[in-house]
C-alpha positions as CSV (number, residue, x, y, z in Angstrom):
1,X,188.9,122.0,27.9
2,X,187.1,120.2,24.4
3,X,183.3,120.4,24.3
4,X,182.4,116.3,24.4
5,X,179.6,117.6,21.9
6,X,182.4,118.4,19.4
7,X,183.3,115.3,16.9
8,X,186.6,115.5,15.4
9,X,186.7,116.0,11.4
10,X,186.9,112.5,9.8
11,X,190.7,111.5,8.2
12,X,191.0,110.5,4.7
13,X,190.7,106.6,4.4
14,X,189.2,106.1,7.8
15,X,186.2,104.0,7.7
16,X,182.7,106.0,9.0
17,X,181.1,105.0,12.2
18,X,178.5,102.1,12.4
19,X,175.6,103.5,12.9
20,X,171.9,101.8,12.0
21,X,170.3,104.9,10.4
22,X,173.4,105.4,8.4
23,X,171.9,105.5,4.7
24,X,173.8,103.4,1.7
25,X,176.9,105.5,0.1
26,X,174.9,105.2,-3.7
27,X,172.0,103.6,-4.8
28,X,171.7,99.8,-4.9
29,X,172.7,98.0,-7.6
30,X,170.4,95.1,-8.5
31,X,171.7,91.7,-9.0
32,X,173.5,90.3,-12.0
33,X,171.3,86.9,-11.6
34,X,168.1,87.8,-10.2
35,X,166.3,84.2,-8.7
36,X,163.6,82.3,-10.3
37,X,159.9,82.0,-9.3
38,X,159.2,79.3,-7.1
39,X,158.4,76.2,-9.0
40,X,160.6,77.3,-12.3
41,X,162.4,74.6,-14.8
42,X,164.9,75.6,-16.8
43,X,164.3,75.4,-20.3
44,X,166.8,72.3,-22.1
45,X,170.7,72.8,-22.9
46,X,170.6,74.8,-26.0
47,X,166.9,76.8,-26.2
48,X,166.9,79.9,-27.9
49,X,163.9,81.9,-27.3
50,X,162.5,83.3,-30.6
51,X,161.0,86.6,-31.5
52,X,158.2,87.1,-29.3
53,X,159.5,84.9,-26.6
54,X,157.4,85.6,-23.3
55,X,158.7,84.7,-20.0
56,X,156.7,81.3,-18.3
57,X,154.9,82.9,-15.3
58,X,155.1,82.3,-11.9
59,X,154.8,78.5,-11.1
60,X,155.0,76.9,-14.4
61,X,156.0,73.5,-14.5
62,X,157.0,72.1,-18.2
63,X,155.4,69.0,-19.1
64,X,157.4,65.8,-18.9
65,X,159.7,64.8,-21.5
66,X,157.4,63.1,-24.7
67,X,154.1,64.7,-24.1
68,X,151.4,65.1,-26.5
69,X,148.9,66.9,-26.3
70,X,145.2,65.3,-25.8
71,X,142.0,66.7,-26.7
72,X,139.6,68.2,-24.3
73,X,137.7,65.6,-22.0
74,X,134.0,66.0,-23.1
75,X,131.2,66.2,-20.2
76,X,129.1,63.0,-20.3
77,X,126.9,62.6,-23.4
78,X,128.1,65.2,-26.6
79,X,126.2,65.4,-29.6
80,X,127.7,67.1,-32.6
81,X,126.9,67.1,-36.0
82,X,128.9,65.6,-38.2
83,X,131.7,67.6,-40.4
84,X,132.1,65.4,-43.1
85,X,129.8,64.8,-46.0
86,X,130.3,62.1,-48.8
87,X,131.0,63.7,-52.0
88,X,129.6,60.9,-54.2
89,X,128.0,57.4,-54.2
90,X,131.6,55.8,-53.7
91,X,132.4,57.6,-50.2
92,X,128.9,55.8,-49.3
93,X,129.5,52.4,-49.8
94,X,132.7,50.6,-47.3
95,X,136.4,51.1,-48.0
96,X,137.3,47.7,-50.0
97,X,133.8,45.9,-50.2
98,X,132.7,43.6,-47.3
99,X,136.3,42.2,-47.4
100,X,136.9,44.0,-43.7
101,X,133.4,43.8,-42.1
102,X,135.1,41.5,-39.3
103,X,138.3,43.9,-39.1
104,X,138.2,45.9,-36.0
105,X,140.4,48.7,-36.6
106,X,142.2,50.8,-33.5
107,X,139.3,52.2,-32.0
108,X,138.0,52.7,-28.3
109,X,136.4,50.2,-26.4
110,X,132.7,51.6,-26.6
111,X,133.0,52.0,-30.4
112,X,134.2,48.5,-31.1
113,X,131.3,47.2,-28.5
114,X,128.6,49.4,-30.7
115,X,130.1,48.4,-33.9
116,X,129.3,44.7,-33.0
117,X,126.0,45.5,-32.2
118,X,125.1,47.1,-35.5
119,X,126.8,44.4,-37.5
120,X,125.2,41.7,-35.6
121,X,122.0,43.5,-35.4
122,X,122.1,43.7,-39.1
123,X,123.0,40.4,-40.2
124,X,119.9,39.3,-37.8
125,X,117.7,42.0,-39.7
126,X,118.6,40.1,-43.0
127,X,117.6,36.9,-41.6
128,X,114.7,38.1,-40.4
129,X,113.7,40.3,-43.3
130,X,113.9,36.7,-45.5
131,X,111.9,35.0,-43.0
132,X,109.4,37.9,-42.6
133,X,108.7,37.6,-47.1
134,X,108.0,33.8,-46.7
135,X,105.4,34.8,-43.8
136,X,103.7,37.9,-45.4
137,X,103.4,36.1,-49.2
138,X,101.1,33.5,-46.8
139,X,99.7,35.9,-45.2
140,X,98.1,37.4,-48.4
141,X,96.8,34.7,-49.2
142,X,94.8,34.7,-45.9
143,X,94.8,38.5,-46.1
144,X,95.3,40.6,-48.5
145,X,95.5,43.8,-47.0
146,X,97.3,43.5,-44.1
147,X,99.5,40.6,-46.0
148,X,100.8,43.8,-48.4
149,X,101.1,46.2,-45.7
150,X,103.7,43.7,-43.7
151,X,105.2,42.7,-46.7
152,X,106.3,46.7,-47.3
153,X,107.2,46.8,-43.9
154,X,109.7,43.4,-44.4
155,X,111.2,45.3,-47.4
156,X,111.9,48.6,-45.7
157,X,113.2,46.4,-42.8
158,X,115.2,44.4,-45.4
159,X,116.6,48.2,-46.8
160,X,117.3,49.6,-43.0
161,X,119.3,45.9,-41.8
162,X,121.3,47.1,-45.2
163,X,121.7,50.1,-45.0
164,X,122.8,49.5,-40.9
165,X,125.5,47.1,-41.9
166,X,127.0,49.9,-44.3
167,X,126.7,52.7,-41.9
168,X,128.7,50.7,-39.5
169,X,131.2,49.8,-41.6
170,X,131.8,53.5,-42.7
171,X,131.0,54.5,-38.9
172,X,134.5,52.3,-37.8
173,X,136.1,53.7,-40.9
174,X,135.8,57.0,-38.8
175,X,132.9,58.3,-40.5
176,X,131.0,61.3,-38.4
177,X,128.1,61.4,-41.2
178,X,127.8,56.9,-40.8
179,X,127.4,57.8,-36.8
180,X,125.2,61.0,-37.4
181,X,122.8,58.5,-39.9
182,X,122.8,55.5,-37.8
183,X,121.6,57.8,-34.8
184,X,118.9,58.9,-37.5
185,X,118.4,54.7,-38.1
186,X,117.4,54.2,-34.2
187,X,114.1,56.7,-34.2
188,X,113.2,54.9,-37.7
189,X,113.7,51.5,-36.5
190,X,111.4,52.7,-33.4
191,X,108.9,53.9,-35.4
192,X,108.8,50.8,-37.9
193,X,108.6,48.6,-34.5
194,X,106.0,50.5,-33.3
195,X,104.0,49.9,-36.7
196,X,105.0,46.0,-36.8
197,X,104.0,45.5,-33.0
198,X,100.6,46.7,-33.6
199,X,99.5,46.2,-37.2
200,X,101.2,42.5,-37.7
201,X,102.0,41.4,-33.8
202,X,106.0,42.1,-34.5
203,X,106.1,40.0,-37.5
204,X,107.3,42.4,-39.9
205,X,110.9,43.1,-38.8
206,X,112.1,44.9,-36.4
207,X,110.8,45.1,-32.4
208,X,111.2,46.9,-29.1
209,X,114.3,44.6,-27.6
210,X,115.9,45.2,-31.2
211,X,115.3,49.0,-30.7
212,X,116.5,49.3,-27.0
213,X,119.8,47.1,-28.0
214,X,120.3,49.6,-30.5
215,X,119.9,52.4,-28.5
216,X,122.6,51.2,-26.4
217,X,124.7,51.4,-29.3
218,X,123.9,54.8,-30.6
219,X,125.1,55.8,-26.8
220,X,128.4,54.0,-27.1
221,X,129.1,56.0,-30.0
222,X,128.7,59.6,-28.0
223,X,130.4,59.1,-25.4
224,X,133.6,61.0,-24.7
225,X,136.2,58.4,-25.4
226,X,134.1,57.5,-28.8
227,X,133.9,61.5,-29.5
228,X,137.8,62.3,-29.0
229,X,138.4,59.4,-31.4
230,X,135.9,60.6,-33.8
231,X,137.8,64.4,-33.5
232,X,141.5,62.9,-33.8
233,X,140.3,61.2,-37.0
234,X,138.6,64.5,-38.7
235,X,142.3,65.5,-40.3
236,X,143.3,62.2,-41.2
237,X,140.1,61.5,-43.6
């Protein structure tokens, strides 16, 4: 009688036994088309990767078809000094005379808004300035002194309304050094309103609404919007 302990040899071609402990006949082979990370695009019909070609990693998403790439959002108020630097007396003065002082070209919103309110605030320094030489030549006659000292103070004022209408015009030209000086302009403008308020009661030029309107301006130009346009500009200058 057979032992029921005793297994009989296998036969050639006979498949083994299932069994769940049985271990794989060789080792595993892995496969010909391994899958993808989640969140993977396929690269366009046609893309060769070139020497140095790196894999995406692991949940890269390409960017939709006919992006560009933008500049860094700035945080709130930036201040940078400027890059650029005229070279002579002609980079100073406005590209094609006063011709284009009323030609807005493609900038943002807040520069156009602050480039308004240095032109206009300059052709109202102008006025004023004339106005402010009638009043300080009658002045002299009343008072010498203090009829000289405003009538300095109306010709710097004239010089600063002047030189404010240029620096704007070169500031919407795209001009970091026209920003960088009309920021400069503001804490001289205070200074000379400060003077005028107390020596002459405001009659010699500019005054403390004139300053605050221009500060408003000198923010427009550092915000982020202004200072992205500013950087996309740097090459093209």
């Amino acid at each position: 009688m057979s032992n029921p302990s005793d297994v009989p040899p296998q036969q050639p071609g006979a498949q083994p036994p299932a069994s769940g402990n049985v271990p794989p006949a060789g080792p595993q082979q892995p496969p010909a088309n391994p899958p993808f990370p989640p969140g993977y695009q396929a690269p366009p019909p046609g893309y060769q990767g070139g020497p140095g070609y790196q894999a995406p990693p692991p949940g890269y998403q390409a960017p939709p078809p006919g992006y560009q790439g933008q500049p860094a959002p700035a945080g709130g108020f930036r201040f940078e000094l400027p890059t650029d630097r005229p070279r002579n007396f002609g980079d100073a003065l406005p590209a094609g005379g006063l011709s284009g002082m009323f030609k807005v070209a493609a900038m943002p919103t807040e520069l156009k808004v602050s480039y308004w309110i240095w032109l206009i605030g300059g052709l109202l320094g102008l006025l004023g300035g004339i106005i402010g030489l009638f009043g300080s030549f009658v002045l002299i006659a009343f008072a010498p002194a203090i009829g000289l000292l405003v009538l300095l103070l109306v010709i710097v004022a004239l010089m600063l309304a002047t030189a404010q209408i240029i620096l704007a015009m070169k500031m919407k030209e795209g001009r970091e050094w026209a920003r960088f000086a009309l920021t400069v302009l503001v804490g001289i403008s205070l200074v000379l309103a400060l003077i005028s308020s107390g020596i002459a009661d405001g009659r010699a030029g500019g005054n403390l609404p004139g300053f605050l309107i221009s500060l408003v301006a000198t923010v427009l130009m550092w915000l982020p919007n202004a200072q992205a346009w500013f950087v996309a500009n740097r090459g093209r200058i």
